[in-house]
Each structure stands twice: as structure tokens, then as C-alpha cells.
N, C-alpha and C positions, 0 to 999 in steps of 0.2 A: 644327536643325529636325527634327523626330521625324516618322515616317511616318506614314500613316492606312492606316484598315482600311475592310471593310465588313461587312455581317450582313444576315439573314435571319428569316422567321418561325417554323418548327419549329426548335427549340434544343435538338438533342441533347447533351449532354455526355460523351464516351466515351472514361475518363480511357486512355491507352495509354504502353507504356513507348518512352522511344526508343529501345531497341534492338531491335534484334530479337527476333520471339519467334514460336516456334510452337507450339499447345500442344491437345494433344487432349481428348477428352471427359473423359478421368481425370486428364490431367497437374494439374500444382499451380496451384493456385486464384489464388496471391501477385500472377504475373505476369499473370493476365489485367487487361485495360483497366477501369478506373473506367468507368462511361458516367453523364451527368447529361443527361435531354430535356427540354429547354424543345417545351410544345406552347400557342405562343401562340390567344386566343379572339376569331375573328371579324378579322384585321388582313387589312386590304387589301392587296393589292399594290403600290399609292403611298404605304403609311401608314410604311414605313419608308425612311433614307434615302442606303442600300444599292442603290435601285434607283433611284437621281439622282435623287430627287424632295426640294429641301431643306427643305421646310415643316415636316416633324417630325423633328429632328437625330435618329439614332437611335445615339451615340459606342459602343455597348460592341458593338452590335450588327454593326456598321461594323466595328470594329476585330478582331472574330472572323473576319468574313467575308472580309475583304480578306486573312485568312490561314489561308486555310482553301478549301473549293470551293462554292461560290453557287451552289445547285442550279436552275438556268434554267427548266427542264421536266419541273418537280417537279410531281404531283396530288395533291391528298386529294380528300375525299369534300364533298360541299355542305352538307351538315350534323352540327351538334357528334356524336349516336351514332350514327351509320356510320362518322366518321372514326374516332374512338376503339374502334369495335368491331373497323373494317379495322389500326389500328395494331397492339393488342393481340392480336390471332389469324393475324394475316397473311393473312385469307382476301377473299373481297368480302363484304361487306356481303348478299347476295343468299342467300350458304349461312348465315349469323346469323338471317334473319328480323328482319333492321333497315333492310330498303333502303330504305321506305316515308315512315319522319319520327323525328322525335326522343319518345326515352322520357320520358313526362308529367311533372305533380305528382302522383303518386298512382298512374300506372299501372300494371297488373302485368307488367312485362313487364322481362327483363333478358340480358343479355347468356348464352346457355346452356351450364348447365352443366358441358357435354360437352367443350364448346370450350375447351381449353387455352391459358392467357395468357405473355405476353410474359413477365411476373415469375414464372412457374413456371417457365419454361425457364431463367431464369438463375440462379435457386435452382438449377436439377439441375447447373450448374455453381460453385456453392458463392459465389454471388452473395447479398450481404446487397440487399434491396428495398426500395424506402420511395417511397411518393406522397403529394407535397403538392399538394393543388388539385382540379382538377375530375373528377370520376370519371363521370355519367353515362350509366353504364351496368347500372341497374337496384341498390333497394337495396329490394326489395318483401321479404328474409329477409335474414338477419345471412350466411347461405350466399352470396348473390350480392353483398354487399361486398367492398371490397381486402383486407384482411386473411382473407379465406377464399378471395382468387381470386392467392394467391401473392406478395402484399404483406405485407412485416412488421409496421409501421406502415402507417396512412393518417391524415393530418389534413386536410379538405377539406370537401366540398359532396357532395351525392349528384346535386342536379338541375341543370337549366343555368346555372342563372347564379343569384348571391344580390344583395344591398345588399352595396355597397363599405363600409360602416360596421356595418351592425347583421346584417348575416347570416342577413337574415331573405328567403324564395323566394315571389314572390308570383305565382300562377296565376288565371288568363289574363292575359298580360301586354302581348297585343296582338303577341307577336311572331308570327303567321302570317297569315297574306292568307286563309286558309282560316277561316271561320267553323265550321264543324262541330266543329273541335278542341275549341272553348272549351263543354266538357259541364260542368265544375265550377268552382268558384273556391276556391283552397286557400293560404294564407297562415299562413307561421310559420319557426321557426328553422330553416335547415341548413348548420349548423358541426358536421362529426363529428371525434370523435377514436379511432380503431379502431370501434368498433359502439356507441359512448356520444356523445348528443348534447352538446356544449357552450356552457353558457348565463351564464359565467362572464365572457366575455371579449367587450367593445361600443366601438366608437370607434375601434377601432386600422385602418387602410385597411387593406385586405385584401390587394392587394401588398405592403405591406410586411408583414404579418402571416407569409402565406405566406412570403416569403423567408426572415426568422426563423428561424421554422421549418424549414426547409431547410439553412440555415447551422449550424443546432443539431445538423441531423443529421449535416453534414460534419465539426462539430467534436470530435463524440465517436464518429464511424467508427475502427473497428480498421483502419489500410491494408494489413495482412497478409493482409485479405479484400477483396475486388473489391466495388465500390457499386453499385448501380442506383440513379438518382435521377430517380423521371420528378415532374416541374414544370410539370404543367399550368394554366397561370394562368388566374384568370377575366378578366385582360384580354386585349383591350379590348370585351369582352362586355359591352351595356348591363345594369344596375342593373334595378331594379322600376321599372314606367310611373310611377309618381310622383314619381320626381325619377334617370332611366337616367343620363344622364351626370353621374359622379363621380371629383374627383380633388383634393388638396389646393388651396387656391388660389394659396400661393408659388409651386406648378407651373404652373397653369393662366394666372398672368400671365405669366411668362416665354414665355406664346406671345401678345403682345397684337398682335402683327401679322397675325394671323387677326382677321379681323371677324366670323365667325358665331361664336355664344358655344357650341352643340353642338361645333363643329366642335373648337374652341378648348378644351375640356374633355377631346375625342376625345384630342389631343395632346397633352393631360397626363396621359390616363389611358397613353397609349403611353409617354411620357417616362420613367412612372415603371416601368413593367415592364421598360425598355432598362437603367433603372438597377437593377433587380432581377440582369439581367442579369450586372451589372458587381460586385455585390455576391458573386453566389453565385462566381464567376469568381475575386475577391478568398478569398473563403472555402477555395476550392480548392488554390489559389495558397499561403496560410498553414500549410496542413496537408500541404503538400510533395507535391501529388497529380499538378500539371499534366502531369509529364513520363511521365503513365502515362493520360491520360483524353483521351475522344473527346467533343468537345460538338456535340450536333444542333439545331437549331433549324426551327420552322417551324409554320404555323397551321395549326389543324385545318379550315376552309376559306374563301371568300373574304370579302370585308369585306362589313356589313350596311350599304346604299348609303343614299340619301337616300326610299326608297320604302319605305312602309308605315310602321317603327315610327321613321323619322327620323334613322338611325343616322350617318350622316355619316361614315362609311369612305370609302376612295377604290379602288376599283381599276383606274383609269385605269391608260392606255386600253382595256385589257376587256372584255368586253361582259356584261352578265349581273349578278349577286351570289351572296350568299348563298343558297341553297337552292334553285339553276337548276345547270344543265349545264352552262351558257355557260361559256364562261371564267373569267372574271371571280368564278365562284361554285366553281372547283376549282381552277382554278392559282394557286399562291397560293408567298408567300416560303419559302426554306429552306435552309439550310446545314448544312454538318460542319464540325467542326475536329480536330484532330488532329496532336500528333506524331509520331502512325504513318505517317501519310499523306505524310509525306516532302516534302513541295513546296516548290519552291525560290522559286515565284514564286505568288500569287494567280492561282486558274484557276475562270474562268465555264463550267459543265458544260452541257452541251445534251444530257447522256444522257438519256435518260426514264425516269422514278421513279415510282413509286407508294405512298402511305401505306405499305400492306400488305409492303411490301420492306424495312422497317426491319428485322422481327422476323429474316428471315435473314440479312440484312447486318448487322447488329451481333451477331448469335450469328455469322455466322464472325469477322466481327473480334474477338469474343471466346473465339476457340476451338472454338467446338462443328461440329460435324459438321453441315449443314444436313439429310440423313438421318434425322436424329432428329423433324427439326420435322413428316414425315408428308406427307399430301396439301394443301398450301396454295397459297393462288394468287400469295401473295410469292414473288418473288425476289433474291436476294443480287447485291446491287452493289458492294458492296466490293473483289473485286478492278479491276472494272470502276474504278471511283473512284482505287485507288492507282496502277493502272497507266494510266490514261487510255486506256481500251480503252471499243470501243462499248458500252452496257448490253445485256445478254442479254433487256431487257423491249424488246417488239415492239410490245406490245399492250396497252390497259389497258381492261376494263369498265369506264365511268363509272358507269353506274349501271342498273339494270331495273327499275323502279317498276308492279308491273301495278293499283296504285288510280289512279295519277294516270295511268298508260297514255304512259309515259315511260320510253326508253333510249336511249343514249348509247355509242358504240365508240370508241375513240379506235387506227390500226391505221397506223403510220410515221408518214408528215405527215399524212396523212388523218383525219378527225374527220366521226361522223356521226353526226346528231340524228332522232329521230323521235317521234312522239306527242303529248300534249298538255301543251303548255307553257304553264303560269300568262300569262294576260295582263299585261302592264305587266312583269313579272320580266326580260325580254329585252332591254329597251336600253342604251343605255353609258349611263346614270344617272351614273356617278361624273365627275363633272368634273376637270381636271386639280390642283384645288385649290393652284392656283399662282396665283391672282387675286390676292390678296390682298397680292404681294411680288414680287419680283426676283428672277431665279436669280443665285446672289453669283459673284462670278468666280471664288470659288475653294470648290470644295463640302469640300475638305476642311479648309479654315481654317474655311468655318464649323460642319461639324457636330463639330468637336472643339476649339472654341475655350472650351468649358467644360469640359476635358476628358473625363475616362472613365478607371475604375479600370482598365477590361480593354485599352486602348493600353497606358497606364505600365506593365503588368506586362509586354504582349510586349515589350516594347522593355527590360525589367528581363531578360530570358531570351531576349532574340536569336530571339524569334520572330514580329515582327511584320515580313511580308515585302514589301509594297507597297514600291518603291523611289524610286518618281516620284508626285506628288503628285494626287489627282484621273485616271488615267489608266486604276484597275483598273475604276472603276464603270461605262465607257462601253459596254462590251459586254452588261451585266445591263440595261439598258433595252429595254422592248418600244415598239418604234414602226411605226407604223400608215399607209398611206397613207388618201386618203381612198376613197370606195364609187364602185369603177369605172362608168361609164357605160353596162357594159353587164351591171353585175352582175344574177345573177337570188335575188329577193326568197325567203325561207326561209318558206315555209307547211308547217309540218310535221305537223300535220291530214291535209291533202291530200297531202304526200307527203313522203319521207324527205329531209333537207337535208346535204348533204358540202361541207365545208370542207378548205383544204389550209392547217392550222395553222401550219405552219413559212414560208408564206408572207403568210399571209394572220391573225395572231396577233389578231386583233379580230373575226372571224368578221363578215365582209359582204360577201362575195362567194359565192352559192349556188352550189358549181359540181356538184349531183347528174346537171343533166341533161348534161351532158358524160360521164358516164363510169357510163352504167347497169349496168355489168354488176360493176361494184366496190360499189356501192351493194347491188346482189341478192346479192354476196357476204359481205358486212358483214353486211345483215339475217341472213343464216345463220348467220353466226358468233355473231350475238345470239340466234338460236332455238339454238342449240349449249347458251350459256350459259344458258337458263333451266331446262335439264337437272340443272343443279345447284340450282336456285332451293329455296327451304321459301318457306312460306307467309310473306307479310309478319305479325308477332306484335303488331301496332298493335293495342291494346283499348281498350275503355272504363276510364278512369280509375276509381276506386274509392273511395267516401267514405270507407270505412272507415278510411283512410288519413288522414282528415282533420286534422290538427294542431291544428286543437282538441278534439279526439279525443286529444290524446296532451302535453297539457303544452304547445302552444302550439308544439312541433316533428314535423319529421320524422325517422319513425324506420321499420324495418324491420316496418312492419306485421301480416305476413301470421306474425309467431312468435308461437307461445303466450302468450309473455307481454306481448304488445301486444295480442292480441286483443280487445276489447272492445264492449262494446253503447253506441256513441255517443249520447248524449244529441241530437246536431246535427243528427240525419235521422232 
């Protein structure tokens, strides 16, 4: 009988050798770590089933993580361009001028200049770079695309989310509870391939497109050179409002024990990125890399619940979603894996992480000097991780929004909310999505009884470490009592709301007025960080932009050679 694993939502890949290695800014390029990040879009914290939840089996996902460390009290950011802006610069979101909302269909507005990326840094260590999938981060000139911001290749999407078939980005999609946003309506292709749109290629699912893709680059990688391979997928990121959930249908019946049909599409569109997973894993595995790469996994932020656009994530028990503070909308799945990382047994981390700490944690696990990265608000967890030493992060900015008049500290257990928080965005919306079935007696007969490429291989390579069946998962569950009878009620209008996280993981229990003078120290440390704040860079979208303005796509509008006098306005 073969052992089981488990997995996570950010899916770093960071191929490392087993042996030993130390190697400085100059040393040889050969031995540094492969890295491959999976940065999954919008998955709940119950949507995989790494965190005992067995309604969506997640096998490859599972079988990483149970050998590897399951990052427990892991953040990103609440939505898709903060997290991507914090991953790629290591900074907050706050010094980007992104803390605000997500960059539009059309907006001008991009990730700046100034701000040195994740794939420049690994370039200066003789790092070949390549991103497939969601980029997001401003494509208003061919200057602020991947391929001019330290990417070799880019084959992907520039906006948030496309059609899982035709690749086509349709604006206002109804994804925000904010009416104001929706100034334009903009519709048309975004499939890039370096700074040229692709209009060649219709009907292939888009995970698996992307994967492909990915696999194509693993197979013709020199391994005498180190890889970067970030994998940002658009799932399980709803589609266009006219038909968001999509996933084949051989997939989507193999979950007919879901009765709600969203729901039940949600878990095929997971299914098939688990098997993405397991595919680039297999890829790796064939070109002899495994014993040299670290794989990250994890979502950019929490699931999009059953509120506003219908999304049907789960982040039970949680409180919150997508594009809130609460929980529920930052903490979210994540894992490493690694050879490097020495473990002899599957280990559930309780250190505290933040997006923003990949850029130094994986540059020193790849050598570099963190000295070089500058003034950033990442921090290197890496040793922290290999040696099971507490993380050196104490403290995380959630976030400081001064339009919506919203911030968030997150400072040991303690977590403090203040300002104006969207109505209806604050309850535990996501149900435990276990109605609909039975938890099986054995969660690992069932979520690997259709196997998974990435089991077979550890267990081909004597690295798959769970030794007792079902027993690594129990500690990765968040459980919740119910709201004490004397708890006091969170109006954060009227006044600032402190929660003690680590006991209280669901946020319902107010406890500010017990301890005012932590609360008065918070708020300062939040007036500390708006010292570093730039203005939020949120604009008015721009017709000129418009895709039928430009062949029915998006393209890098604001260059010479797209300029044009639109017929459409």
C-alpha cells in the first residue's frame, strides 16, 4: 500500500540539488535550484483536500504537500494585483500604489517602473525566466509587459481573468460589489505571446493550454542553467458573466455527488489544475530536474464565496472572502517542497509568511545575497523553514486602503481591523461544503484512489514521506468554536476591532476593548506605515484601449504603434 501526501494553494516549484550547496552571488550558475511557482487564482481554503476537506480530491496537490511543509499561516493580499505586485517586488502593496483594487480592462495603470522584479533578480543570477499564465500587472506599453519586466518568454492574459475557451476578457463582469468601477465596457482577445497578441489558437481549455506550454518549456530547458518557472493559472478564477463556470464535462461529472451544478464545475475547474499540477511535476521528473528544484504552491488570495458574482469557493470556516481583510479573503493554501529542505517527516508550519517573502526566501535558497534585494518589506524564511526555527516576520500589513478608508495589522496573535468594511463582505458565507456527502473513513484511500502522477513519482524516488495513512492532514485543519456568549460585536466604523488569531482563527470574538493600549499601539504602527504609502494609482479606464479599436484585442495601447483615432467614441 503506497503512502499519501498532501498540497497547498501557491505552488512554488524550486528545483534544488540534494546535496549540499552554497553558492554566492558569483559562484556557478549549474548548481543553483530550479524553482517552478504555481500561483493558483481565487481557491479557497476548503477548495483543496490537503486541508481535510474531501469534496474536491486535490491527488497531486496532496501528495506534494504531505512531503513537503504546508504553510498554516501563510497571507497574500485580497486581491489578484496587490498579491502579484507584493509577490514580484517583495514590497507591500502600499509603496506600489496598488493597495486600492485591481488594474482594469483598459486602465493605465501598471506595476512601476522603478520597482525591480522577482525575474530580474534571478536573471542577475544567471536564471533562465519564463511565465505562463496570468500577469496583471499593467500591459498599458510593451515596457510594462513580462518580457521587458525580466521575463524571457511570457505566454498568458495581461487582465484578470479570460474565457476558459476562446480567451476572450470581457469588462464589467460584475466582479465587484462597487458600482463606480464599471465606467467602460470592453471586450475582445487576451492571449499574449511575448508583446504579440494570439488569435490563432480557440477551444483548447486554458489549463491545459497553459500547462503545455510550460511542459514545452521544461522540455527544451538547457539544465546546466537554473529555471524560473512562475505558473500563474487562471484557475479557478471565474470565466466572463456569460457562462464563469468552466471545465470539461468528463471532469465535471466525476463530481456528480455535488448537487449545486456552479459548485460542481468549481471542482472540475480545481480538478483540472491539481492535474496540471501533476503533469508539470511528471515533466520535471522526465528531464531529470526533481533532485535539484523547490516547488511553491499557493493562491493569490481567498476563494470568491457565494456573494455578489456567485462564485462558489469555500473558505470555510473563515470569515470573510475575496477582496475583505477578514480571513477568509488573505489566508489562504500554501506549500514548498524540496529536496533541499531535508525532512524526514511531513511538517504543518505555524510560522508566519507573507506573499512578499517569497522574493527573499527563494533568492537565498538560490544563492543570492538578500543585501542586494535593497529596501523591501519581504523577509527570507528559508532558513527559518529548513531549520524549523521561528520566522523572523512578527508583523504583516494586511493592507491600507485610504479610498475605501481601510487597514488591517496583523502583529504575533493579535490581528486588528479598522475602517470601512463593504457591507455583506464580512460573514462566513462559505459553508462547510460537505452537505452534499460523507466524510469517507479514510481521506486518503479517497482522494488518491484515482491516483496522481506526483504520488507515483515520490514513491519512484523514495520521497514521498507520510508513513501512516490520513494522519499528516489533521493538524492543517482550521477549527473554530462557536461565538462566545460574551463575545463583543466588531463595528469598525465606530471603533477599531482586535482579534487574537491564533486562538480565535474565524474572527468572532471582539476582544479591542480588553486591551486599549495594544489597540493605540497598532493604530501607530499603522500611522508608521502610511509613511511609506504613494498615492493609490487607480484611474479612469481608457477608451482608447478599446479592443475594437485594435483588431477585436488587447494590446499595449498607449505605443506609437497602436495609437489610434477610434472610430467607437
Amino acid at each position: 500500500m503506497c503512502n499519501y501526501g498532501f498540497s497547498c494553494l501557491l505552488y512554488v516549484v524550486v528545483l534544488y540539488s540534494i546535496k549540499e550547496f552554497a553558492l554566492a552571488d558569483n559562484g556557478s550558475t549549474s548548481q543553483r535550484p530550479h524553482i517552478i511557482f504555481f500561483f493558483a487564482d481565487d481557491l479557497g481554503w476548503n477548495d483543496v483536500s490537503f486541508h481535510g476537506s474531501p469534496q474536491i480530491p486535490t491527488p497531486n496537490l496532496d501528495a506534494l504537500a504531505s512531503s513537503g511543509i504546508m504553510l498554516n499561516n501563510y497571507y497574500s493580499e485580497q486581491l489578484c494585483t496587490p498579491s502579484r505586485g507584493a509577490l514580484m517586488t517583495g514590497q507591500y502593496p502600499i509603496r506600489l500604489g496598488l493597495q486600492h483594487y485591481v488594474i482594469r480592462a483598459c486602465e493605465p495603470t501598471a506595476l512601476p517602473l522603478e520597482m525591480k522584479t522577482m525575474p530580474q533578480y534571478f536573471k542577475d543570477l544567471g536564471y533562465a525566466t519564463h511565465i505562463v499564465g496570468k500577469w496583471h500587472l499593467g500591459c498599458k506599453k510593451k515596457e510594462y509587459m513580462p518580457t521587458s519586466r525580466g521575463f524571457d518568454t511570457f505566454f498568458g492574459y495581461c487582465n484578470g481573468f479570460i474565457d476558459y475557451y476562446d480567451y476572450t476578457h470581457l469588462y464589467p463582469s460584475g466582479m465587484s460589489p462597487l458600482d463606480e468601477h464599471y465606467q467602460e465596457s470592453f471586450y475582445g482577445i487576451d492571449l499574449q505571446e511575448g508583446t504579440n497578441v494570439v488569435k490563432d489558437i480557440r477551444g483548447h481549455y486554458a489549463t491545459d493550454l497553459f500547462t503545455e506550454k510550460a511542459n514545452l518549456i521544461i522540455k527544451n530547458h538547457d539544465t546546466s542553467k537554473p529555471l524560473f518557472l512562475y505558473l500563474p493559472h487562471l484557475a479557478v478564477h471565474l470565466g466572463n458573466k456569460y457562462r464563469p463556470f468552466q471545465a470539461p464535462f468528463e471532469i465535471v461529472n466525476q463530481f456528480n455527488y455535488i448537487k449545486n451544478q456552479s459548485r460542481r464545475t468549481l471542482a472540475g475547474m480545481a480538478a483540472k489544475m491539481d492535474h496540471s499540477i501533476g503533469e508539470v511535476f511528471e515533466a520535471l521528473y522526465n528531464k531529470n530536474m526533481l533532485a535539484n528544484t523547490i516547488v511553491v504552491f499557493a493562491s493569490d488570495n481567498g476563494g470568491e464565496t457565494t456573494l455578489y458574482r456567485n462564485g462558489y469557493a469555500s473558505n470555510y470556516p473563515l470569515r470573510g472572502k475575496k477582496f475583505t481583510i477578514w480571513e477568509g479573503g488573505i489566508r489562504v493554501p500554501a506549500f514548498i517542497w524540496s529536496p533541499l529542505l531535508k525532512l524526514r517527516e511531513p511538517r504543518i508550519s505555524t510560522q508566519l509568511m507573507y506573499v512578499a517573502d517569497w522574493l527573499p526566501t527563494l533568492y537565498t535558497a538560490a544563492g543570492g545575497d538578500t543585501r542586494n534585494l535593497g529596501d523591501i518589506n519581504g523577509q527570507s524564511i528559508w532558513d527559518a523553514l529548513v531549520n524549523n526555527s521561528p520566522s523572523p516576520r512578527t508583523e504583516i500589513l494586511h493592507n491600507i486602503n485610504p479610498i475605501y478608508n481601510v487597514s488591517s495589522l496583523r502583529r504575533g496573535d493579535l490581528k486588528l481591523i479598522t475602517g470601512n468594511l463593504t457591507t455583506g463582505l464580512e460573514t462566513w458565507s462559505g459553508k462547510t461544503v460537505l452537505e452534499d456527502m460523507d466524510k469517507p473513513q479514510s481521506m486518503d484511500e479517497w482522494v488518491f484512489k484515482n491516483g496522481g502522477k506526483t504520488l507515483d513519482i515520490l514513491n519512484k524516488m523514495a520521497m514521498y514521506l507520510p508513513r501512516t495513512a490520513d494522519t499528516w492532514r489533521k493538524g492543517s485543519e482550521v477549527k473554530c468554536n462557536g461565538v462566545p456568549e460574551t463575545a463583543n460585536e466588531c463595528k469598525p466604523l465606530d471603533a477599531p476591532c482586535l482579534y487574537n488569531i491564533t486562538a480565535d482563527p474565524c474572527e468572532m470574538n471582539n476582544i479591542a476593548n480588553l486591551y486599549p493600549e495594544v489597540v493605540q499601539s497598532m493604530l501607530n504602527s499603522i500611522k508608521d506605515y502610511e509613511k511609506q504609502a504613494v498615492n493609490p494609482q487607480f484611474q479612469d479606464q481608457d477608451p482608447h484601449g478599446d479592443p475594437m479599436c485594435h483588431g477585436f484585442a488587447y494590446v499595449p495601447w498607449l505605443d506609437s504603434e497602436h495609437i489610434t483615432n477610434c472610430p467607437y467614441f
